[in-house]
Structure formats: structure tokens, C-alpha cells
C-alpha positions as CSV (number, residue, x, y, z in Angstrom):
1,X,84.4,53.2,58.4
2,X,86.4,54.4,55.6
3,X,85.1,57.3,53.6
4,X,84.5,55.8,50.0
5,X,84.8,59.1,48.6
6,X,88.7,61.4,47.9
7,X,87.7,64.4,45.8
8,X,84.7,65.9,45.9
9,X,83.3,68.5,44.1
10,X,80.4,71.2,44.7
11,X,77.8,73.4,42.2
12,X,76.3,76.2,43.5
13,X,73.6,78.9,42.2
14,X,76.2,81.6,41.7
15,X,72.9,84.3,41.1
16,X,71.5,83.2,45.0
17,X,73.0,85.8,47.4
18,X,72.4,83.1,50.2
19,X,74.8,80.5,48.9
20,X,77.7,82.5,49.8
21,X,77.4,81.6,53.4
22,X,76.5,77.7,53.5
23,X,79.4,77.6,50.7
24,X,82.2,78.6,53.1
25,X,80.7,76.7,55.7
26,X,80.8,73.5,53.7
27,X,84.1,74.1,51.9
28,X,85.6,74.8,55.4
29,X,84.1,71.4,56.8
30,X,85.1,69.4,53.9
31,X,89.2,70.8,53.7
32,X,89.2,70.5,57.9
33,X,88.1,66.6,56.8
34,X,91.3,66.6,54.3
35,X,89.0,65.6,51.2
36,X,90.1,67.6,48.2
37,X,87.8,69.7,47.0
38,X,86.8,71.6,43.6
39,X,84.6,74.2,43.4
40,X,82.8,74.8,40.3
41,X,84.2,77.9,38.6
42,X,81.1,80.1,38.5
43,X,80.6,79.7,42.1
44,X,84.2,79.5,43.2
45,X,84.6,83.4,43.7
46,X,82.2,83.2,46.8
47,X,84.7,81.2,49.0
48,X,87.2,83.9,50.6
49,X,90.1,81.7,50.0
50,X,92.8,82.2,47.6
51,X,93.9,79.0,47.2
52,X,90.6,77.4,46.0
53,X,90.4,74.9,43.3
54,X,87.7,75.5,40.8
55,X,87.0,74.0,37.3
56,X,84.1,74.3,34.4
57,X,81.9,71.1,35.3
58,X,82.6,69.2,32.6
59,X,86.1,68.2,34.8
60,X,84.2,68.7,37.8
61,X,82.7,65.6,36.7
62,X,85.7,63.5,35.3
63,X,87.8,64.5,38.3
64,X,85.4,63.9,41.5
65,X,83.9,61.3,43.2
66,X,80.8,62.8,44.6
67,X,79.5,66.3,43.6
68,X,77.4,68.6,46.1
69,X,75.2,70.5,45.0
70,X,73.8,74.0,47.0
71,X,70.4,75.5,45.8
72,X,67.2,74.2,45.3
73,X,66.0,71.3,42.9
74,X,66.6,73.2,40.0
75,X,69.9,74.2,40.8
76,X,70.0,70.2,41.8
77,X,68.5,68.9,38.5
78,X,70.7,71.1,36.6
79,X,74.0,69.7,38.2
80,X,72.8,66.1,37.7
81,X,72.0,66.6,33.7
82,X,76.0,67.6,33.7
83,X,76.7,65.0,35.7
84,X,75.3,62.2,34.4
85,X,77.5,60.6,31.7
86,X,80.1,60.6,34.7
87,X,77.7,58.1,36.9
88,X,78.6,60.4,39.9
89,X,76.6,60.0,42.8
90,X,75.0,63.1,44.1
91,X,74.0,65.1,47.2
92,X,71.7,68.3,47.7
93,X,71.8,70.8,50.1
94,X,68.2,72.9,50.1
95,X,68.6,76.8,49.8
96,X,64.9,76.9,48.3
97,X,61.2,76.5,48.8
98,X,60.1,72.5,48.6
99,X,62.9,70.9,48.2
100,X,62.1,67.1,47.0
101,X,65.5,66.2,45.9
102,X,67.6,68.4,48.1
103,X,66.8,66.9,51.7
104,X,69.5,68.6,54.0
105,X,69.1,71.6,55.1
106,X,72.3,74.1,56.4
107,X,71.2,73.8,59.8
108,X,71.9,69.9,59.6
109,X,75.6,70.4,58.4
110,X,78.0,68.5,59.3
111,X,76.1,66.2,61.0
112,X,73.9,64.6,58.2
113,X,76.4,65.3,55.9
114,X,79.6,63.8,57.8
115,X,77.1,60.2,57.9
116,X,76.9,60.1,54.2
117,X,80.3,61.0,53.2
118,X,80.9,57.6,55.9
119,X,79.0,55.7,53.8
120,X,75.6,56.0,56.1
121,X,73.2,56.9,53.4
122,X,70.3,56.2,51.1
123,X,70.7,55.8,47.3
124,X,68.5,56.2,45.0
125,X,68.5,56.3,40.9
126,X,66.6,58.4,38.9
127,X,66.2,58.4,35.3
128,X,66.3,61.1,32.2
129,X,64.4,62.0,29.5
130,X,66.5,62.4,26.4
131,X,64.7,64.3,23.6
132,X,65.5,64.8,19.9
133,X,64.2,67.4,17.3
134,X,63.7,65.6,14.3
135,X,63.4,68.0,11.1
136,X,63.4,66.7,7.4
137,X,64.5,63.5,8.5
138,X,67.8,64.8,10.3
139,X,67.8,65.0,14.5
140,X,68.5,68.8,14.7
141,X,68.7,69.2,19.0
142,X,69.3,66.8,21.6
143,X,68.5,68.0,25.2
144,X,68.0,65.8,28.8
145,X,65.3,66.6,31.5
146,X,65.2,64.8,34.8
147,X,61.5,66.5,35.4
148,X,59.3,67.0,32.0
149,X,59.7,67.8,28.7
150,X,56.9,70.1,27.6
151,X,55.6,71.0,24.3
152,X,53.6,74.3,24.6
153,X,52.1,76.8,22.3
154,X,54.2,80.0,21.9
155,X,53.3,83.8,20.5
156,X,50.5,82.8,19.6
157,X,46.4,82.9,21.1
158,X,45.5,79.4,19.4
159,X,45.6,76.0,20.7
160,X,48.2,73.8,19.0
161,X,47.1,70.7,17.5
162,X,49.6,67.8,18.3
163,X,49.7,63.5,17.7
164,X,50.7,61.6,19.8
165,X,52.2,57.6,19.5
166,X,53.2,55.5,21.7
167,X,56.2,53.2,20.2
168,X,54.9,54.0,16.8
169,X,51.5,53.2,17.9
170,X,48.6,56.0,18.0
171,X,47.7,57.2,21.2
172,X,45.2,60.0,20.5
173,X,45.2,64.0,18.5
174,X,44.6,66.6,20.6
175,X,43.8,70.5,20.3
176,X,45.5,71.8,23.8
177,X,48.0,74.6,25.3
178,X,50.5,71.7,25.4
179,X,51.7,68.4,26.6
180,X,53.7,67.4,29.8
181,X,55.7,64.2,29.4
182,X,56.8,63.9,32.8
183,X,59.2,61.6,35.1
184,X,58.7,60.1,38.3
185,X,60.9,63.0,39.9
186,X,58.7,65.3,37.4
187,X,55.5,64.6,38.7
188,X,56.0,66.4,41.8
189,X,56.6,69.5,39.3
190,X,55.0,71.4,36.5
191,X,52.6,67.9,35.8
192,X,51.2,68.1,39.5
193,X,50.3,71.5,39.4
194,X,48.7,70.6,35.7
195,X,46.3,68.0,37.5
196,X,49.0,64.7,36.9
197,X,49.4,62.3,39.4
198,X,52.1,62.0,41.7
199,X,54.1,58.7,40.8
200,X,56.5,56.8,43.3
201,X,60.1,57.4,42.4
202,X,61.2,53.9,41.8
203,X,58.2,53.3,39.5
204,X,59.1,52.3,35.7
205,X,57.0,55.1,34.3
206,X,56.2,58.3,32.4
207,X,53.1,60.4,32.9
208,X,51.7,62.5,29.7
209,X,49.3,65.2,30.9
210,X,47.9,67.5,28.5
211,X,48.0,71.5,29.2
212,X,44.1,73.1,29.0
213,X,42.8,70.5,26.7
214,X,39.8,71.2,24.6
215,X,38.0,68.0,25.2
216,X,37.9,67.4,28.7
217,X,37.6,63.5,28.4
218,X,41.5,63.9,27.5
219,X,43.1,63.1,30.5
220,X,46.6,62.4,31.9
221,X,47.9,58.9,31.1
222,X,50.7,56.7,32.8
223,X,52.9,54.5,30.4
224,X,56.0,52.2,30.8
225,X,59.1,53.9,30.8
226,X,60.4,51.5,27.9
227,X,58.3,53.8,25.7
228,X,59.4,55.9,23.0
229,X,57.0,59.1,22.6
230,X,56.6,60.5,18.8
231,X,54.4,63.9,19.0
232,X,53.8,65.8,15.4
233,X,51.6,68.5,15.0
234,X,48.4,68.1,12.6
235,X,48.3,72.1,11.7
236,X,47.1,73.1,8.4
237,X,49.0,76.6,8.8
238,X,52.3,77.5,10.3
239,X,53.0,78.2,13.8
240,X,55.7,78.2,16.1
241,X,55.8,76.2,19.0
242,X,57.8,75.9,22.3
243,X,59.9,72.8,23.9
244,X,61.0,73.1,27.3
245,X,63.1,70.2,28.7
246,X,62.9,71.3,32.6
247,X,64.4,74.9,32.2
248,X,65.9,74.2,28.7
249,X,64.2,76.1,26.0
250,X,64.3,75.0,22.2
251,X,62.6,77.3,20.7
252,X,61.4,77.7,17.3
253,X,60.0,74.2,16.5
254,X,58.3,74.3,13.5
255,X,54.6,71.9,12.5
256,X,56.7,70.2,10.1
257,X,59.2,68.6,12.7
258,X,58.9,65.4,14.8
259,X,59.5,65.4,18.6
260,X,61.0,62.1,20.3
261,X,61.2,61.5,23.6
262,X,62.9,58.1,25.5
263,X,64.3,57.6,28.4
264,X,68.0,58.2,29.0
265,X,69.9,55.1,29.8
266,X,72.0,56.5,32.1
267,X,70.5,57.2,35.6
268,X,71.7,60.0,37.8
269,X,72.4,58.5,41.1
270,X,71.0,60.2,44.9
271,X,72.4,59.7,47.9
272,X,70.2,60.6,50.8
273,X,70.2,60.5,54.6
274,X,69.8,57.5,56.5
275,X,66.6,58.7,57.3
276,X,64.9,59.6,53.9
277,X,61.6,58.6,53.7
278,X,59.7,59.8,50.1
279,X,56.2,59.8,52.2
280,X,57.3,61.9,55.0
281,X,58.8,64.3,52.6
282,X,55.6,64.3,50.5
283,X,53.9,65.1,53.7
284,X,55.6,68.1,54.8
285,X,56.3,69.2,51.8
286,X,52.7,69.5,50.4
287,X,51.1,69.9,53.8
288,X,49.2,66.7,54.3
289,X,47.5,65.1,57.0
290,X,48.6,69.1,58.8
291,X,45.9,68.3,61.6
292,X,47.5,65.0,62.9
293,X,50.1,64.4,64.7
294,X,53.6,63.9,62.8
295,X,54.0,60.2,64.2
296,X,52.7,57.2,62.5
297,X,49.2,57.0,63.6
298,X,45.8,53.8,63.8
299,X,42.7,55.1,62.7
300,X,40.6,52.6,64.8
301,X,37.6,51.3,63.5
């Protein structure tokens, strides 16, 4: 079968010692395969070849037809925000510790890799979160997550008091450390460990989980990803507080702004092995069901 992709480009974690080795190996694989191949510029220096390509990703993504990235998901997530007004497909190679997005591991290259670039893969889309600052009436930041955008108190010992609507219809006020509006891919993230639930990737959905709250009847909520999310804060003094959209800061929002929050869209697009299977990873990854076996099992009754 005929390789649908010609140039290909790959994003690294230039700070991760580690990457230095699986980089060579899969720039050496890819140029024995005759693809062309650009390495992103931060990352480029790592390859022991004088006659690499590199370029800032902003042409990686005009110029290539698939991008790979090396890391773990955030190194992952952080290539697909660049990527995705270029509707590139992605791939992940996992240098880190879970791993939900990046699902081939160095020891499986070329193998798993050489099936995918042949067209013998999985694809999945997943959708952004595109947030804007709103102050005085004027959007003063715009900033994409593919995990969560989280609105947290900052310098400062007191809860934050924040409303929330739901396309311009009031959800609840709430005194809390924070908010978590989370995506599918999210909820495997910062919401999980915050007590949200875990939501199916495909599912047309957003997750808001609140951060410590001081009610405890306020509990995480599931909404249509159609949505568009207004939070305002309902302090009577001033405080500063903290957005984070994945690992994004935007600091300094002030009582007085408006925070909205819709989803992107433009999806980012995932290819994954033949053999992907979102339970299975869920499985290993958070160490369920450790005392069966690994095969599909009856429980009789």
C-alpha cells in the first residue's frame, strides 16, 4: 500500500535528556524509508547529522503531512495546539509516565510505526477548548487547551467566589479553590485527580468540576460540548486570580473580567495503532482489574 504521507515532521521535548536517543533512532528509520523529514528547530541539535532540516513549528505545520511527536502527553498536547489550524494528523511516541495519548513506546519502533505510516492505523479526533479574557467589554487573551482550562485562586488564602452560566443561562455561584472545565481527553487529567469523571473520548461533552468547594452538595457536572461557559467572579474586594489552559498560564485576571470558554472548531486529529483500544489503555494505565487475568474474561453467574 502506498504511504499517504511525503514529509513528515517531528517535535520533541528538547529539556528531556532521553529524547536524544529515540530521536536518532526515528530520524534514521524515517530518511532509510526516503520520507523527507523536518525536525523542529529546538530539538534539531540532538540528531548528530549535519545535514538535518529543522524549522520553527509554525512551517513545521504548513510544510508536513504528519507530525511526530516524542515525549509524554504534554509534550503531545503541546504539539497538537500548534498544530491544529494545519488539520495535521498526529502520532505520539511515549517517553513519560501514563501516556493516554502517546501509545507507542521506543521498543515498538519501526514496527508499529512503519503500519501507520502504510496507512494501518486508528484515527481519532479530539476537540479544543478555546478561551477568551474578556475585560471592559474588549477580549484581551485568547489561549487553546486540549485538557482543561482551570480557574484557580492565586497569592492569596481565601476562596474565590465565581458564577457560572451555561449559554447565558445560570448554572450556580460558588465559594471554591477553583473550577476545572475539562475535555474528554482532560478528564483523564487534573479533573480525575479532582474527583471528575472519566468521559469516553468520542463523547460530545465537557465536565465542570469544582476545586475544594465550600458546599459539598456542589459537585462535578457533565454538559454538551455545544456549550458556551461564562464564569465572573462575585467579589466584593479585589483579588487576583489564576487561568491555566493545560500548561498555559494567564495570569493576573482581575474580579472585574469575564472568562469564556467554547469549544474550538477545529479538531486535532490522532492516529493510533491498529490495535488501540481506549479500555485496555484505561486499564493498564490506572491499574484496574490488576488481579485478573489480561484477557477478556465471563464472570459466570
Amino acid at each position: 500500500m502506498p504511504t499517504p504521507f511525503k514529509t513528515i515532521g517531528v517535535i520533541g521535548k528538547a529539556s528531556d535528556p532521553r529524547i536524544a536517543e529515540t530521536l536518532s533512532l526515528l530520524y534514521g528509520y524515517l530518511k532509510q524509508q526516503r520520507y523527507e523529514v523536518i525536525i523542529a528547530r529546538d530539538s534539531a541539535g540532538l540528531i548528530e547529522d549535519v545535514s538535518v532540516e529543522s524549522c520553527d513549528m509554525d512551517a513545521l505545520g504548513a510544510r508536513c503531512d504528519l507530525i511526530i511527536a516524542i515525549g509524554g502527553d504534554g509534550t503531545f498536547l503541546s504539539a497538537a495546539r500548534a498544530m491544529a489550524e494545519y488539520d495535521k494528523p498526529l502520532i505520539g511516541i511515549n517517553l513519560g509516565r501514563l501516556g493516554f495519548l502517546v501509545d507507542i513506546s521506543p521498543n515498538e519502533l519501526p514496527e508499529k510505526l512503519h503500519a501507520i505510516l502504510q496507512g494501518r492505523h486508528k484515527e481519532e479526533k479530539r476537540y479544543l477548548l478555546r478561551t477568551k479574557i474578556v475585560r471592559a467589554g474588549q477580549v484581551i487573551h485568547e489561549e487553546t487547551a486540549a485538557n482543561e482550562v482551570v480557574i484557580h485562586r492565586w497569592v492569596t488564602p481565601s476562596m474565590i467566589e465565581i458564577v457560572t452560566k451555561i449559554d447565558n443561562v445560570f448554572l450556580n455561584s460558588q465559594r471554591s479553590d477553583g473550577l476545572i472545565v475539562s475535555t474528554p481527553t482532560g478528564s483523564t487529567a487534573y479533573s480525575l485527580s479532582a474527583g471528575g469523571p472519566i468521559l469516553y473520548p468520542s463523547l460530545n461533552a465537557l465536565v465542570l468540576v469544582p476545586l475544594n468547594p465550600h458546599t459539598l452538595s456542589n459537585r462535578p457536572i457533565v454538559i454538551h460540548d455545544s456549550a458556551e461557559i461564562e464564569i465572573t467572579f462575585c467579589q466584593t474586594k479585589q483579588i487576583n486570580a489564576l487561568v491555566t489552559c493545560d500548561q498555559i498560564e494567564i495570569p493576573e485576571v482581575l474580579i472585574s473580567d469575564k472568562i469564556l470558554i467554547k469549544k474550538d472548531p477545529k479538531p486535532i486529529r490522532i492516529l493510533h495503532p491498529e490495535d488501540h483500544e481506549y479500555f485496555q489503555i484505561l486499564r493498564k494505565k490506572l491499574n484496574w482489574s490488576s488481579g485478573y487475568p489480561s484477557q477478556d474474561y465471563v464472570i459466570e453467574s
